[in-house]
VOGU-3710 file (C-alpha; in Angstrom, 3 decimals, decimal comma):
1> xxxxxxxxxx> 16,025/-117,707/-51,781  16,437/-114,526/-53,560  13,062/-113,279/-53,244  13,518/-113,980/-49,632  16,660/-111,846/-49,351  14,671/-109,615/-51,150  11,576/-109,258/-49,600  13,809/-108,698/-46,339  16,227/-106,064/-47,886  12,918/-103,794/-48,820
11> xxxxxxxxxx> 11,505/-104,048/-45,727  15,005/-102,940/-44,155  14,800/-99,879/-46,894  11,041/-98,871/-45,455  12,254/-98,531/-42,114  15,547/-97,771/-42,326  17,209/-94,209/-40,470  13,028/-93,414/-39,963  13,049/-95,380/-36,448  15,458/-92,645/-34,677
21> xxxxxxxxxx> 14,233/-89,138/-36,227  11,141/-87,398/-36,984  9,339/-88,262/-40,451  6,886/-85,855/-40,703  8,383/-82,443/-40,158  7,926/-78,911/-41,685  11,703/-78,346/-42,149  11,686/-74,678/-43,218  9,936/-74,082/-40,607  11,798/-76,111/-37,941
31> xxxxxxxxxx> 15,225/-74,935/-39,211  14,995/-71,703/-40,600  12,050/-68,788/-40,005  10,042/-67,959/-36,801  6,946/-70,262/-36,437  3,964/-68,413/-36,514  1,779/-68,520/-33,139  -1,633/-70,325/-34,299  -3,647/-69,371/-31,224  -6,833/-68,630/-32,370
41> xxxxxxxxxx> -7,772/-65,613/-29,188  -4,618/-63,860/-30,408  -4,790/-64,334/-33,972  -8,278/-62,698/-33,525  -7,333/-59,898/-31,005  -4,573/-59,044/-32,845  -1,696/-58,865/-30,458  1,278/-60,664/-30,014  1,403/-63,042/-26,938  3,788/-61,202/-24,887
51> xxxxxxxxxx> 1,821/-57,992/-24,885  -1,234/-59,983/-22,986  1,057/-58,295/-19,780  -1,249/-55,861/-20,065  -4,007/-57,563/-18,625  -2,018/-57,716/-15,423  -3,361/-54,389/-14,833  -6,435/-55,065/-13,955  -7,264/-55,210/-10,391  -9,339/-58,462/-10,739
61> xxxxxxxxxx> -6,738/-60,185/-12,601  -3,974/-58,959/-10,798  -5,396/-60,549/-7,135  -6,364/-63,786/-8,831  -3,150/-64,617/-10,175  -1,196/-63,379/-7,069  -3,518/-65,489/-4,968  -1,733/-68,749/-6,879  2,054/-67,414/-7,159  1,697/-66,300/-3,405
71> xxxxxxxxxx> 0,117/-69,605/-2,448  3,176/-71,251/-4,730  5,947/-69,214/-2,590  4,611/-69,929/1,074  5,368/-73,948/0,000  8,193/-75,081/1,914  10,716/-76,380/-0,586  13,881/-78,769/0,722  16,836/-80,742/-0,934  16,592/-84,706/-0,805
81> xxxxxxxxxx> 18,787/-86,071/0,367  19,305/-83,221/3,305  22,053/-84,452/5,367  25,193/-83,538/2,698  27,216/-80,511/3,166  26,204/-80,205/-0,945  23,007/-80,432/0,107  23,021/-77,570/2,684  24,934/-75,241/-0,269  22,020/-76,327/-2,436
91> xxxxxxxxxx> 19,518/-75,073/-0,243  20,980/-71,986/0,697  21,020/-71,389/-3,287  17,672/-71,771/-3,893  16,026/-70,232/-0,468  17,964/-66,895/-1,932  16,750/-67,208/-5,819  13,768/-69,093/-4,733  11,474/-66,088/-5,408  13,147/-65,259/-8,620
101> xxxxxxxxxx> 13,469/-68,539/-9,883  9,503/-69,715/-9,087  8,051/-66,263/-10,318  9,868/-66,619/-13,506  8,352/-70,005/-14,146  5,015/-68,931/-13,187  5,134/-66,551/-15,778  5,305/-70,053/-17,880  1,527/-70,057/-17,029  0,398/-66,703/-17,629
111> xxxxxxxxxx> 1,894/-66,663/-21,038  2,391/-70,100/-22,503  6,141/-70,216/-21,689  9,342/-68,021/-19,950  12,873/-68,005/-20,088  15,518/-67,232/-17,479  19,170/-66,763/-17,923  21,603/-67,869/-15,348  24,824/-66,143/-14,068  27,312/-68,041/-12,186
121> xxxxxxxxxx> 30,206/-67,093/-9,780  32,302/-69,159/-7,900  31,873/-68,210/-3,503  34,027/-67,618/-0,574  32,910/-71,369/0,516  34,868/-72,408/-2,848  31,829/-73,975/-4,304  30,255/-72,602/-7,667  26,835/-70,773/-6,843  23,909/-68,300/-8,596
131> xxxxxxxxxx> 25,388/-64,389/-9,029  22,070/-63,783/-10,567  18,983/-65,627/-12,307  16,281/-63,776/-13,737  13,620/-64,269/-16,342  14,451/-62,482/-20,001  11,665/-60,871/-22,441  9,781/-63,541/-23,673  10,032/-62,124/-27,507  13,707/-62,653/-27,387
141> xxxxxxxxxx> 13,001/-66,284/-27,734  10,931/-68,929/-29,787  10,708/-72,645/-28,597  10,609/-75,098/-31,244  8,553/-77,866/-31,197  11,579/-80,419/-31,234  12,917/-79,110/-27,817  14,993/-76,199/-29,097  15,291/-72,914/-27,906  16,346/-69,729/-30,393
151> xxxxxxxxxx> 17,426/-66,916/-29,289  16,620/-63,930/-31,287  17,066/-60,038/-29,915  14,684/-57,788/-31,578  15,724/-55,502/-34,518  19,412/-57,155/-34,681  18,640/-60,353/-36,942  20,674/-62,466/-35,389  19,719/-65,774/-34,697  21,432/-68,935/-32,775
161> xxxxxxxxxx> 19,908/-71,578/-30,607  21,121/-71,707/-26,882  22,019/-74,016/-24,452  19,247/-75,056/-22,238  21,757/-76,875/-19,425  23,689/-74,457/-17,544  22,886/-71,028/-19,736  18,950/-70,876/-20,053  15,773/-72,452/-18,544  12,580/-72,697/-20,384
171> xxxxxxxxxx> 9,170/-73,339/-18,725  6,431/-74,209/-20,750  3,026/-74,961/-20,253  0,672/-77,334/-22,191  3,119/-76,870/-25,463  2,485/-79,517/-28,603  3,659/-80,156/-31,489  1,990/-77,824/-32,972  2,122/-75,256/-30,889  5,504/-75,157/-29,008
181> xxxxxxxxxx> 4,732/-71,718/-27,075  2,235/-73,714/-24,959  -0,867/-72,268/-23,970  -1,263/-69,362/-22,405  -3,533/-68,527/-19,658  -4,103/-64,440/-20,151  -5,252/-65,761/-23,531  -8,160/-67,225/-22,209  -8,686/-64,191/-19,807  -8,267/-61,305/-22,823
191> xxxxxxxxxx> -12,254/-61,296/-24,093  -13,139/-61,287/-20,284  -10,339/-58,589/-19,616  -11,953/-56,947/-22,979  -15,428/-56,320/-22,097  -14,513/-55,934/-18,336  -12,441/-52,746/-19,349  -15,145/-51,274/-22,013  -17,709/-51,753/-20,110  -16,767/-49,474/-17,296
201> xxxxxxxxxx> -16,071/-47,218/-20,010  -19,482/-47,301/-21,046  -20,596/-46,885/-17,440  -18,476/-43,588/-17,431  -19,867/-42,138/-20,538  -23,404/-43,426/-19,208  -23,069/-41,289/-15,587  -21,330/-38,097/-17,188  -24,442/-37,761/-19,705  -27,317/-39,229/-17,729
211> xxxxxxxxxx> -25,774/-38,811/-14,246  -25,875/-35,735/-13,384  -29,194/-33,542/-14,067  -28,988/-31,431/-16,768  -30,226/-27,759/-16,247  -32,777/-26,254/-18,918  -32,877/-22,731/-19,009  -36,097/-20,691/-20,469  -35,008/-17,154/-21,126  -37,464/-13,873/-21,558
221> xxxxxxxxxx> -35,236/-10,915/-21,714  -32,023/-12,781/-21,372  -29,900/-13,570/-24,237  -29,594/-17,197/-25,040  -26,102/-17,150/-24,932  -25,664/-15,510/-21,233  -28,408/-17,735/-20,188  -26,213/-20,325/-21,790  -22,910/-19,380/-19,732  -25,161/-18,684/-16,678
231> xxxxxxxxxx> -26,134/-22,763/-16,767  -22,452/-24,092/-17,158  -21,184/-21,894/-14,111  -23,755/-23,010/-12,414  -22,669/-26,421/-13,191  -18,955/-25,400/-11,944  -19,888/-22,923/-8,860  -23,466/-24,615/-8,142  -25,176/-21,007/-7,894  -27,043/-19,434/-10,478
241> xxxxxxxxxx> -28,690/-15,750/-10,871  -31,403/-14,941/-13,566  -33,799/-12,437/-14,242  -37,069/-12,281/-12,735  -38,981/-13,692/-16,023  -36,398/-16,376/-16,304  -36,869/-19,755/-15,475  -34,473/-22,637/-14,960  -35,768/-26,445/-14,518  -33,845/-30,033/-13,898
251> xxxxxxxxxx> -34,017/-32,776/-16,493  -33,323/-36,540/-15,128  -33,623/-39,770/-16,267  -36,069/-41,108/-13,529  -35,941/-44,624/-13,215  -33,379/-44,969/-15,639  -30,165/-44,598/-13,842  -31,175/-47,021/-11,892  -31,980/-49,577/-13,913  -28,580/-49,009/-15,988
261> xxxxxxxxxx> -26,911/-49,259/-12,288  -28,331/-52,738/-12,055  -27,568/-54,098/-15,367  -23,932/-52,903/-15,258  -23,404/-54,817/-11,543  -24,895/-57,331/-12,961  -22,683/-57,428/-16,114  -19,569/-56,449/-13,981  -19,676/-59,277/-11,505  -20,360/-61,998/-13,706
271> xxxxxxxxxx> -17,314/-61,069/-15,650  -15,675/-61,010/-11,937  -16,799/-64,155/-11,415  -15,116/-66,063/-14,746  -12,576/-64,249/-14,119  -12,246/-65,909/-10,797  -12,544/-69,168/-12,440  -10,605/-68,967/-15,031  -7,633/-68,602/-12,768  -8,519/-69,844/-9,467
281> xxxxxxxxxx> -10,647/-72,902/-10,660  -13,640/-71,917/-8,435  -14,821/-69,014/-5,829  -16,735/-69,559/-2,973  -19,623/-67,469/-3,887  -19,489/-68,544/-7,656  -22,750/-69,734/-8,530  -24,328/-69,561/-5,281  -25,540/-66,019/-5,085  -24,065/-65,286/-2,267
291> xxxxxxxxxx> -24,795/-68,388/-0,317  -22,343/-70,555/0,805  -22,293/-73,831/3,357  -19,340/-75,499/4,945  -19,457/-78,151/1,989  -19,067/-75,496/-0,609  -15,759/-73,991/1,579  -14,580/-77,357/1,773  -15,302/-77,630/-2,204  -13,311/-74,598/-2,980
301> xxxxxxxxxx> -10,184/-75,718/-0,849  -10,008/-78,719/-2,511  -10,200/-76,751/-5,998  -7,438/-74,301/-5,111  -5,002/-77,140/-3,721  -5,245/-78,966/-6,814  -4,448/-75,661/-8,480  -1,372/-75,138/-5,935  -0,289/-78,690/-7,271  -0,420/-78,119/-10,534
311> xxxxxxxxxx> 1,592/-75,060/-10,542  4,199/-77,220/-8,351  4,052/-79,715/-11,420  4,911/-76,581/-13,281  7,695/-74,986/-11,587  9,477/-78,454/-10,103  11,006/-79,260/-13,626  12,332/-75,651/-13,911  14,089/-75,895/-10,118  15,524/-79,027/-10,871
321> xxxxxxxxxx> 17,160/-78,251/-14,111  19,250/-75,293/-11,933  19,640/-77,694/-9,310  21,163/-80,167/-12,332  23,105/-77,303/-13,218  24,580/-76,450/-9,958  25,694/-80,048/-9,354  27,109/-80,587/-12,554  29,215/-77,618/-12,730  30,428/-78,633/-8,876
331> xxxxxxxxxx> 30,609/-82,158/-9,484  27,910/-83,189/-6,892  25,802/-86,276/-6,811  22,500/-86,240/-7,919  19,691/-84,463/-5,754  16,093/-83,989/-5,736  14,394/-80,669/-5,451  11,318/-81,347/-2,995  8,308/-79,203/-2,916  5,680/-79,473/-0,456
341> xxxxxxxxxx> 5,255/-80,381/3,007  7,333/-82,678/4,303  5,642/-86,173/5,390  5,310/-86,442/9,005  7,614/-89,328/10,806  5,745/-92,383/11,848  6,130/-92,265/16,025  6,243/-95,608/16,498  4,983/-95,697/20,018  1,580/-94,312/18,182
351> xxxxxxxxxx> 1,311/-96,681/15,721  2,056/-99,925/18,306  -0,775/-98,055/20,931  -3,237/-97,979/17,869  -2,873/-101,656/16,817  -3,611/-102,772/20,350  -6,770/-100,710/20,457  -7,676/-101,842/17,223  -7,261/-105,378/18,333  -9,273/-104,661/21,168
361> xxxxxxxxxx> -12,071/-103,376/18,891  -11,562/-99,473/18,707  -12,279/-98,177/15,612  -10,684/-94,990/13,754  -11,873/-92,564/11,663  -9,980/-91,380/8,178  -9,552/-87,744/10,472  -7,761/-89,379/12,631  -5,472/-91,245/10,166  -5,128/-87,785/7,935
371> xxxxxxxxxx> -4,696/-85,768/11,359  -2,304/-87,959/13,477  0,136/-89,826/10,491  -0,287/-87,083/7,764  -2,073/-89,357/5,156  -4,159/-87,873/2,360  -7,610/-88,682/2,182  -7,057/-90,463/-1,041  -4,767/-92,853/0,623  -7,306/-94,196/2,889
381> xxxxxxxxxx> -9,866/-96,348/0,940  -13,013/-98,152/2,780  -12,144/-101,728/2,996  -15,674/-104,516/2,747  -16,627/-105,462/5,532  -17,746/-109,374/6,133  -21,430/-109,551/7,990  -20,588/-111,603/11,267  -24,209/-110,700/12,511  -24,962/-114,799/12,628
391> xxxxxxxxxx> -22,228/-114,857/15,036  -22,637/-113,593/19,000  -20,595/-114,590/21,647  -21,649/-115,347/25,093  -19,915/-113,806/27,714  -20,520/-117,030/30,169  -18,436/-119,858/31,521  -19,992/-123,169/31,050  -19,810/-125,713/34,513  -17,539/-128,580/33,609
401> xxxxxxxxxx> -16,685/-131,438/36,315  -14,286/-132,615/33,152  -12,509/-129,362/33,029  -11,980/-129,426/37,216  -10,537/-133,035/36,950  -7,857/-132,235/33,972  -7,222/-128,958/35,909  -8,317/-126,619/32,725  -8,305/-123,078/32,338  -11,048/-121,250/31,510
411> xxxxxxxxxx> -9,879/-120,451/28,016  -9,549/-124,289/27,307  -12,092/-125,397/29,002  -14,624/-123,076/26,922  -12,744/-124,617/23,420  -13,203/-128,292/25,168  -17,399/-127,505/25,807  -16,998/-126,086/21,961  -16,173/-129,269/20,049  -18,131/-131,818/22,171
421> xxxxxxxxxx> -21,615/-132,528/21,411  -21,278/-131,829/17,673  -20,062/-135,270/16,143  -22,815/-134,973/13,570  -21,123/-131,366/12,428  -18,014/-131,486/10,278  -16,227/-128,866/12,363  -12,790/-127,724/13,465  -11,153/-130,032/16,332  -9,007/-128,101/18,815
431> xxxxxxxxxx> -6,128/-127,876/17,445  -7,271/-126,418/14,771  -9,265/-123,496/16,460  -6,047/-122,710/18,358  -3,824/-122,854/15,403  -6,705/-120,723/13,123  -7,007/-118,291/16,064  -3,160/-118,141/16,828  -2,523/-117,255/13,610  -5,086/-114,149/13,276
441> xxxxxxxxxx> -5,305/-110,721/14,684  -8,906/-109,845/14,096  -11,829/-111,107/12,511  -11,296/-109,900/9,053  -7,763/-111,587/9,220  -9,477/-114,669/10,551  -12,095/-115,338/8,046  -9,196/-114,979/5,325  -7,232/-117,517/7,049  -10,713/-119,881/7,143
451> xxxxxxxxxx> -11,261/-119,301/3,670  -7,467/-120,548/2,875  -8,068/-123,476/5,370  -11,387/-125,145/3,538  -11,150/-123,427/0,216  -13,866/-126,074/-1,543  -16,238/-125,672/1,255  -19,900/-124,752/1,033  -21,611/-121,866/1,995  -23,006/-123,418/4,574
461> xxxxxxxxxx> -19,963/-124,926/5,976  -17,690/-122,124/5,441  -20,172/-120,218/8,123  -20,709/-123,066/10,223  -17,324/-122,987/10,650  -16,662/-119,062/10,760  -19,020/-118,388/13,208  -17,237/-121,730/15,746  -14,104/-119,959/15,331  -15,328/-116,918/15,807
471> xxxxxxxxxx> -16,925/-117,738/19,288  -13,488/-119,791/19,814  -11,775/-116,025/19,067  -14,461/-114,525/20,994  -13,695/-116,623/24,458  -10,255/-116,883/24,034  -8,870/-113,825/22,479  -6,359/-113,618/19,948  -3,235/-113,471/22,243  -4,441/-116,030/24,455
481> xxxxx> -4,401/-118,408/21,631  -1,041/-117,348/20,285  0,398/-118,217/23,792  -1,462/-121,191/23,718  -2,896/-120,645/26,969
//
């Protein structure tokens, strides 16, 4: 019994206070001292992660990443639920800082995280809202990898963590454990950015020695040096006056400039084109050489809105957290902060007029689905489809002194001609076709309700069957049998 007791009390002593904390923590560094950035493109660069704004400069760069913020602010954005007064202050809040608020977070993206700082003031309507929100230097702050934000203003030494509630917002982007700044997506860009901007360096150096022809001078009588001042204003002024027994020639690089001209557009659009990638996911003349198709357009949309989703992943967290804000210092009930179009309201009418064709055998396409009830094409999957080709109705009516005697309609008639004559088949009786038929709205739905009828039957009894209740369908129709008529 005591070995039990303390078998139990050890195991209690393994696990005990670990369950509820991390174990395996750097504490210096999580407590005290600035965690040093461990990615590897700015370790090797050299520069610290908040000077990659720099690449921003470049042109190609530049359009490529305000292609994605400016495809970020044209999505509508809306407060669930809508039909509060709260709701209404909500959304006028954020349609004003909206800009402010998203382009700050963005900024999450470009450099592996952002930070904005919140200023509140209370408004006419009596209701606390924004003053002013606006992202702060990036270098002011270091996110640690347990959730915590420090803030720490350069040169002063001071150091404090802040609140991340109602004071400050961080965005991050891909951040781990081990690296809580995130990843940063200039970083990939900088060797690309790099080469791009020493290469047309090159190019310059290339066309101001080999670009322009360079004038050799042969001098009789002259003096070198006048001849020598005579060639550079002539390179200034484009007129030139020697002596007689002078002569003055053109050197060029035939052939060569040329050739340089090619490699360097060459050079310079395939860095154009990663660049392209990197940010936008895909171009439409990447890879194709200038050829494109229809398919590859309809390729590259599909690329860019799953870019324009992800950077709604990105951003939602960040809108919400002010929304939080906003309703907790108001005392407001909890809202949602919606990006994205808004789905489109069934119309009922529609939907009933589309079942009744599709009863009477229409068929619709997913464009018509994705068009008309604002599905996505991922939400429309192909369904199997059961062979009925044994099965083919005749469009006849059968001559039946039985069926003029009981006074029979058509429909019941055609079901009476059905199950005589087949006493050697094991088949449905009438009641059963009506009730099977009744109870189904097309053929799909009918063979389901078969197969639930005569679970244990064959193969060859399950389609004996199928195809007599089909014919019964067939003759009948669906509703006629549901009315029992």
């Amino acid at each position: 019994m005591a070995k039990s007791k303390e078998g139990k009390a050890s195991k209690k002593a393994l696990s005990y206070g670990n369950l509820y904390t991390q174990e395996a923590v750097a504490q210096f560094l999580s407590n005290f001292g600035k965690q040093p950035d461990i990615d590897e493109v700015l370790r090797k660069a050299g520069i610290a992660r908040h000077k990659l704004r720099v690449l921003l400069d470049d042109d190609e760069i530049a359009q490529a990443v305000e292609t994605r913020v400016d495809a970020l602010l044209a999505t509508p954005l809306r407060i669930e639920p809508s039909d509060t007064a709260e709701a209404e202050n909500l959304n006028a809040i954020l349609k004003e800082w909206f800009f402010e608020i998203a382009s700050g977070a963005m900024n999450g993206l470009l450099f592996g995280y952002s930070v904005q700082e919140a200023v509140y003031e209370l408004k006419p309507e009596g209701y606390i809202g924004l003053q002013w929100i606006g992202e702060k230097p990036m270098e002011w702050f270091e996110p640690k990898n347990d959730g915590r934000l420090i803030y720490r203003p350069d040169g002063t030494g001071v150091e404090r963590e802040v609140d991340q509630v109602f004071k400050f917002f961080l965005t991050r982007r891909k951040a781990t454990y081990q690296q809580p700044y995130g990843k940063a997506l200039l970083a990939t860009l900088y060797w690309l950015f790099f080469f791009k901007q020493n290469g047309f360096k090159f190019w310059a150096k290339f066309l101001e020695r080999f670009g322009t022809p360079i004038l050799l001078g042969k001098c009789k009588d002259t003096e070198t040096e006048d001849m020598s001042r005579a060639l550079l204003d002539a390179h200034a002024q484009s007129v030139l006056s020697i002596d007689a027994e002078d002569d003055v020639s053109i050197l060029s690089t035939a052939g060569t400039s040329g050739t340089a001209g090619a490699a360097f557009e060459s050079f310079n659009n395939q860095l154009i084109r990663q660049i392209q990638k990197v940010v936008l996911g895909q171009t439409l003349t990447s890879g194709t050489d200038g050829a494109g198709s229809r398919a590859l357009g309809q390729v590259h949309d599909n690329v860019r809105m799953d870019k324009l989703k992800s950077d709604i992943r990105l951003v939602t967290p960040t809108l919400q957290a002010v929304v939080d804000a906003l309703c907790n210092l108001n005392g407001w009930g909890e809202y949602k902060v919606m990006l994205g179009e808004k789905p489109k309201p069934l119309n009922k009418d529609q939907a009933e007029r589309d079942v009744h064709l599709k009863n009477a055998g229409a068929n619709f396409s997913k464009d018509y689905f994705i068009r008309e009830y604002g599905l996505q094409e991922d939400d429309l999957v192909e369904q199997a489809q059961i062979n009925f080709s044994q099965f083919s109705a005749v469009p006849k009516q059968a001559f039946s002194f039985k069926a003029s005697a009981n006074k029979l309609t058509g429909a019941q008639q055609e079901v009476e001609e059905l199950t005589d004559g087949q006493d050697d088949l094991t088949l449905l009786n009438d009641a059963e076709i009506k009730k099977l038929v009744g109870a189904s709205d097309s053929p799909e739905t009918l063979a389901f309700n078969l197969m639930q009828l005569i679970p244990k039957a064959t193969k060859t009894e399950f389609t004996a069957k199928l195809d007599q209740a089909l014919y019964a369908a067939d003759i009948l129709g669906y509703m006629a049998a549901s009315e029992d008529k």
